[in-house]
N, C-alpha and C positions, 0 to 999 in steps of 0.2 A: 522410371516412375514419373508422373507428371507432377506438379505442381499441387493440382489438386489433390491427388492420392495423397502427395506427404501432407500435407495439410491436415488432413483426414485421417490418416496415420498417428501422426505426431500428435495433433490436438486430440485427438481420443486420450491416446496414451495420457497425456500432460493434464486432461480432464479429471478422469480417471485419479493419478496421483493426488494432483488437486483437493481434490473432493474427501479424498481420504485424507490426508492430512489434515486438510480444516474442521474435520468431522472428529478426529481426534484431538485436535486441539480443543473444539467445541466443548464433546466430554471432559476433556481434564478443567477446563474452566469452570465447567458446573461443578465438578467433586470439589475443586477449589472456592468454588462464592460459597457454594452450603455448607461448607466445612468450617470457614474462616468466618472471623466477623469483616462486616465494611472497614472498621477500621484497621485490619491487617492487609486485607484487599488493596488499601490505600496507599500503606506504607510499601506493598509490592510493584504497588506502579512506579512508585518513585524510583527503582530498579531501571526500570526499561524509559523512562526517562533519562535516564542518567545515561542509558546504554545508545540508545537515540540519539541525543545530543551530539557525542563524538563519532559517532559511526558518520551521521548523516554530515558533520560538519568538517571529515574528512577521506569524502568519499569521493576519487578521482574516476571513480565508473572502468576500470580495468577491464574489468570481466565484459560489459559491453563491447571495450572495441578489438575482443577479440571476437564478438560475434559481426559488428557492423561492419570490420574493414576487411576487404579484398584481400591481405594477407594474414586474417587472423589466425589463419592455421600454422603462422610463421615458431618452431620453438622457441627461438633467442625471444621476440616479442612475452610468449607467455614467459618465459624466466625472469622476466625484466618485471614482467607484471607480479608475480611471485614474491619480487626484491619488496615491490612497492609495498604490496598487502604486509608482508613480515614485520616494515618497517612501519606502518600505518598501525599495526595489532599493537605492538611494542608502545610507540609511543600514546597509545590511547589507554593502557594499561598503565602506563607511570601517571599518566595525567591527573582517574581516574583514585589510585592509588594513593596521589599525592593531598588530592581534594576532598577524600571521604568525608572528613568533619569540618567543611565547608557547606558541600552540600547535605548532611545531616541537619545542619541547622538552618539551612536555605529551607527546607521541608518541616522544620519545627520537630524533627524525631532524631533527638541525643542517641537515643539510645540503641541506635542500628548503624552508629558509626561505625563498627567493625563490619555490617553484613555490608556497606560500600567499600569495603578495603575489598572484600572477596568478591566483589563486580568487577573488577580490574581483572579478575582471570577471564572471564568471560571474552575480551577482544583479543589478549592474545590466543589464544586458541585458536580463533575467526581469522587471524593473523598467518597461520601455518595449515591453512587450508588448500587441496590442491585444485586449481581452475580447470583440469580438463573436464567436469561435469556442466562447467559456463560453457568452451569452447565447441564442443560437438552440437550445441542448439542452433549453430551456424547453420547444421545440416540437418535440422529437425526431428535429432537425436533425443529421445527425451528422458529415456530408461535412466539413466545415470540421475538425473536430478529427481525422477520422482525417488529412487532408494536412499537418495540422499538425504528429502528434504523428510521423507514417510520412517524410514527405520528411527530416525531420533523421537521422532513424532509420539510413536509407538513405544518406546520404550520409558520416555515420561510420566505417558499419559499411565502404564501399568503402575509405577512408580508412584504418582502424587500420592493416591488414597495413604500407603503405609509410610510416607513420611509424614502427613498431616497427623496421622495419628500418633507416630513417633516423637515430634516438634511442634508441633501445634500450634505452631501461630504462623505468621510471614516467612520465618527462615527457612521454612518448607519447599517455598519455592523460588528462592535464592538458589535452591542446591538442585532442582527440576533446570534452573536458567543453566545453570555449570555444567551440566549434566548433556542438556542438549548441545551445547557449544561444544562440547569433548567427543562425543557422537558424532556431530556434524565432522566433525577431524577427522576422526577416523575413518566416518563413508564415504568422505571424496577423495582418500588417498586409495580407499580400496577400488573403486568403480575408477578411477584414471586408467589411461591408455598407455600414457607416459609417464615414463620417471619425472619426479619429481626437481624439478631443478632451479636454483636462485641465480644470478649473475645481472652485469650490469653491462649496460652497451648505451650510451649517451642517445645516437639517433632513436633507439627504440625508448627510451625517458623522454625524449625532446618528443616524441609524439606521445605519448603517455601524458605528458604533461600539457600540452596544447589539447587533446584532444580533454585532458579533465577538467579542466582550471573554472571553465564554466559551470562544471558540475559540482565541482568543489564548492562554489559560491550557491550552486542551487542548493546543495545537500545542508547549508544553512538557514537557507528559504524552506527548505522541506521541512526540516525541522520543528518550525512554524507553522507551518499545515497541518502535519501531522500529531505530533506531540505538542504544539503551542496551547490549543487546549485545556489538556492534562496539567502542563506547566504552569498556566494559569491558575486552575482550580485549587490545586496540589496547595500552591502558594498565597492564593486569598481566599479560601476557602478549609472546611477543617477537613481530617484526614477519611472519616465516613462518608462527608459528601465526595469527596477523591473514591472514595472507594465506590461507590453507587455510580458515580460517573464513567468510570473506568472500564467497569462489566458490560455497562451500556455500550459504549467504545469499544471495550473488544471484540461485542458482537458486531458489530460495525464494520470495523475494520478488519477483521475475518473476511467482511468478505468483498470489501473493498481490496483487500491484499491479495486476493485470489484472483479477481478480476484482473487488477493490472499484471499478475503475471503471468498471469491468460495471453492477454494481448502482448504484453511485452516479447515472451515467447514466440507468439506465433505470428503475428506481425511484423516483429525487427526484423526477421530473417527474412520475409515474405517483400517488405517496401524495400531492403536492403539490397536484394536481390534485381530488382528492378526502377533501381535509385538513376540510372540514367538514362531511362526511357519514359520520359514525362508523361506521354499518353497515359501507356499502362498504369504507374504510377498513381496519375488523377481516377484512375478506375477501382482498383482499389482499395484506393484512399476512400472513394465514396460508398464505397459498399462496407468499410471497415465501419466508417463513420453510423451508417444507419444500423449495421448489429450493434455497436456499442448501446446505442438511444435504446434501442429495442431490451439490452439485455439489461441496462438501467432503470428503466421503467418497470421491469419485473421486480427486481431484487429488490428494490424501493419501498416497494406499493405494499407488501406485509407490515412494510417498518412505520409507514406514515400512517395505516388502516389500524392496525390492532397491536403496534410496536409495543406498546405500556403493557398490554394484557400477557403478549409472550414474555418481556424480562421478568413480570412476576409468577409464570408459571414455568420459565426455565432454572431460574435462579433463586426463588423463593421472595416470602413476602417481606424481608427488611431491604429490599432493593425496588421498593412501590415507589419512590419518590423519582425511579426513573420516568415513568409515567411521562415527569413535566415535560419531556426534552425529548424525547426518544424519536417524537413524530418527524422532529427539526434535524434530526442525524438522519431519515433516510432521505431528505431532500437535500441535503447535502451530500450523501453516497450516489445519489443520481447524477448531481451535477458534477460530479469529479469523476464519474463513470466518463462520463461525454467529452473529458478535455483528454482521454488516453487518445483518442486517432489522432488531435492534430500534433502531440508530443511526438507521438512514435514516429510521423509523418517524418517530423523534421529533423528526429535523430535519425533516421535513415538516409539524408540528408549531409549528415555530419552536421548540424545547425542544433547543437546543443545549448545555444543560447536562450533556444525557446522556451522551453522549460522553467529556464532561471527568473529571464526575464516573466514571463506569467504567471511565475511565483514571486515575484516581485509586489507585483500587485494583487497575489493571493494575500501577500504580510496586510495589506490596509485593514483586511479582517482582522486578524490578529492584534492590532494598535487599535482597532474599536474593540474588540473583548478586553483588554486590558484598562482601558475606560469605563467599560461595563463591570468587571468586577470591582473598580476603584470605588464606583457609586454605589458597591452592594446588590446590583442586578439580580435577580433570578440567573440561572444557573443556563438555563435556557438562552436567554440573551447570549449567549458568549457563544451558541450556535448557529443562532442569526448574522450576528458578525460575520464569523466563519462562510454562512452562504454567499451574505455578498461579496468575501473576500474571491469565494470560488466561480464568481460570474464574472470578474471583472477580471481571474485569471484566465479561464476559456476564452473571454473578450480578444485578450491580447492574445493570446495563442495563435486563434483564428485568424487575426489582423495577420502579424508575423507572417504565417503559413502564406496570406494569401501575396502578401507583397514582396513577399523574399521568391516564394516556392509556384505561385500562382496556380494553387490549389482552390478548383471551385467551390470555395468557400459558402459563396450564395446558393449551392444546390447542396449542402451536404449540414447545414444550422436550424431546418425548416424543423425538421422531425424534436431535434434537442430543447428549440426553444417552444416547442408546444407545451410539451410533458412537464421542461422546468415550470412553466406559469403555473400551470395545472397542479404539479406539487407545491409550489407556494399555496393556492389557492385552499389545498389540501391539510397542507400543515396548520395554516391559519385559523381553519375549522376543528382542526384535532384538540388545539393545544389552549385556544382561546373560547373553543365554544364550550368544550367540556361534556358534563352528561346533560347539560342544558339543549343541545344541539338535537333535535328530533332527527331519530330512524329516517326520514323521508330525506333530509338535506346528507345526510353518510351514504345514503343511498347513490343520493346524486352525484355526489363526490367522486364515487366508487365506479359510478359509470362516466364519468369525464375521463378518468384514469384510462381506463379500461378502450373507452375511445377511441385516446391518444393512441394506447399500444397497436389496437388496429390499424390505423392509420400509419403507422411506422410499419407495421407488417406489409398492408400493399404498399409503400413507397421500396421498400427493400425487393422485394420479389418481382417490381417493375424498373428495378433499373437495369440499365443496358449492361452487357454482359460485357467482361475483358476481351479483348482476341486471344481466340485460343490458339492460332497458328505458332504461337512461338511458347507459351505460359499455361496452358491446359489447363487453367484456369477454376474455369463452370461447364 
């Protein structure tokens, strides 16, 4: 089978899963915003903050370099990896455990010290999970991680209604968080190939650990990306506007989390494959880069046009003061859309420093919201931060790629940096002009947008195609 069939194959499948999971998570969110109030919503985020935090800030990327490296199919490697995660679950559960009524009161909520003592199960779980569902995406296997990621999915999302109504406030979905983590256990020990097995071997740790250390330190920076936000809000802000932010956010990052595992999937294994044949490689590279622009610019353009009108007709009307913000998260989903080709680029690479490093400079956001909420900002402000934090991270990405990797950088930014202006331009009208802003100027807004995406359509359908003689490619 050629290159392009599994492509085609795999990515359907992985689609496919995709779409249903997030479609399920989607419902269980709304039974959860209309069911709870904002300020249980609130105190629930603070959960996956907390969960956030140490995940991200001890994540060595295991599971990647059994897809990225030439021997990932090696056993002893995954057993080693297995050591790592058991002992990663473990100590983020004592941590956890140990901190509950620290971070109870970091959040201003006494009285959910107990439901953080029961977040500490939640990693170890995550901990004694079996990797061969990561391993097989080497080979564009995908069956295994959609019943992985879809049965838990499913079985929550049945589940919310009649615990809200059982519990009825936040602890509802403390035991949905527990619940999927125990699920998750159980489908990837059932979908593995192989036994399950732990052991230790120093060379397979000595790459494990070189190959993580930079991700380790990203998984800190990520943190900040992703959760710094919420963490902010959470903490200068009361627990209903957390909660009103949150929902927003989730939709968001639905489908920001979908996209990158879009590409993550079908990408790493794809540049990975053809990591030392640079031509190929810059081919592409360059065609990953202009789908991504392409599929950013879609998923965006709902959120910055009519984002305020869908959170209050998905989620109901005490969640209207998403409105303020809502426009500024999908130009923010576009621009972080745009910076997966040259990540992935360079994790295939083994150049996992890009990442860190471009999240490095994604944190200047995050130290301008932190600012912004000190002076009492609108809520909104701390997503502006956030953009420029995420321009200045694709900045350096792309510098990196071109100067380490010498990826044609100058043919593969034209498409991203149209669209980004264009949703600035966009947001700035949504969020500042208001209902003051006449039909005629939304109009024109709609068709700059619209434009753009054109124009990314023929730039993509006119680039030159890979060689097929070795990668059957196109």
């Amino acid at each position: 089978m050629g290159v392009r069939a599994e492509i085609l194959k795999g990515g359907s499948i992985l689609t496919v899963g995709q779409v249903i999971a997030q479609l399920l998570m989607f419902v269980r969110n709304i039974i959860l915003a209309r069911m709870l109030t904002p300020e249980d919503m609130g105190i629930a985020a603070t959960f996956a903050i907390t969960i956030s935090l140490l995940e991200m800030s001890s994540n060595l990327g295991v599971e990647m370099l059994l897809v990225q490296a030439p021997d990932g199919d090696d056993p002893q490697l995954q057993a080693v990896s297995h050591l790592f995660q058991v002992c990663r679950g473990l100590l983020m559960g004592a941590i956890i455990l140990a901190l509950a009524p620290i971070i109870a009161r970091m959040f201003d909520t006494p009285q959910a010290v107990w439901a953080f003592q029961y977040v500490a199960i939640v990693p170890v779980l995550q901990g004694f999970m079996h990797l061969d569902w990561k391993r097989v995406q080497r080979n564009l296997t995908f069956i295994p991680s959609v019943i992985v990621e879809i049965a838990p999915q499913a079985i929550i999302t049945l589940a919310a209604w009649p615990l809200v109504i059982w519990l009825g406030d936040y602890s509802a979905i403390l035991w949905l968080v527990i619940i999927q983590a125990l699920m998750m256990l159980l489908a990837s020990h059932i979908v593995a190939k192989r036994n399950y097995q732990v052991t230790w071997n120093r060379v397979s740790a000595s790459r494990l650990l070189a190959f993580g250390w930079p991700l380790l330190i990203n998984g800190l920076l990520m943190f900040g990306v992703f959760q710094g936000d919420r963490l902010i809000v959470g903490t200068a802000y009361s627990m209903a506007e957390l909660g009103v932010f949150s929902v927003a956010f989730a939709l968001v990052m639905m489908i920001a989390m979908t996209l990158a595992k879009l590409a993550s999937a079908l990408l790493l294994p794809l540049f990975s494959r053809v990591q030392a044949e640079q031509e190929t490689l810059r081919r592409y590279f360059r065609l990953s880069v202009q789908i991504l622009a392409l599929i950013g610019g879609l998923v965006a353009l709902p959120l910055i046009l009519i984002g305020g009108d869908l959170i209050v007709i998905i989620y109901g009307e005490q969640y209207t003061s998403a409105t303020e913000f809502i426009a500024w998260m999908g130009v923010l989903l576009a621009i972080r859309t745009f910076r997966l080709g040259p990540t992935l680029a360079a994790m295939a690479k083994g150049d996992t420093k890009n990442s860190m490093i471009a999240n490095m400079f994604r944190t200047i956001g995050v130290l301008l919201a932190v600012v912004a909420a000190w002076l009492a900002l609108p809520i909104a402000s701390i997503i502006i931060c956030g953009i420029v934090g995420e321009i200045l991270a694709l900045m350096a990405a792309v510098w990196r790629l071109l100067r380490l990797h010498g990826m044609p950088v100058s043919d593969s930014i034209i498409a991203p940096i149209l669209v980004s202006s264009i949703f600035l331009i966009a947001g700035i009208v949504n969020v500042f002009g208001g209902t003051e802003v006449g039909i005629a100027v939304r109009l024109a807004v709609s068709a700059m947008l619209i434009l753009a995406l054109m124009i990314m359509a023929v730039l993509l359908f006119n680039l030159p195609k890979p060689d097929t003689t070795t990668h059957n490619f196109l």
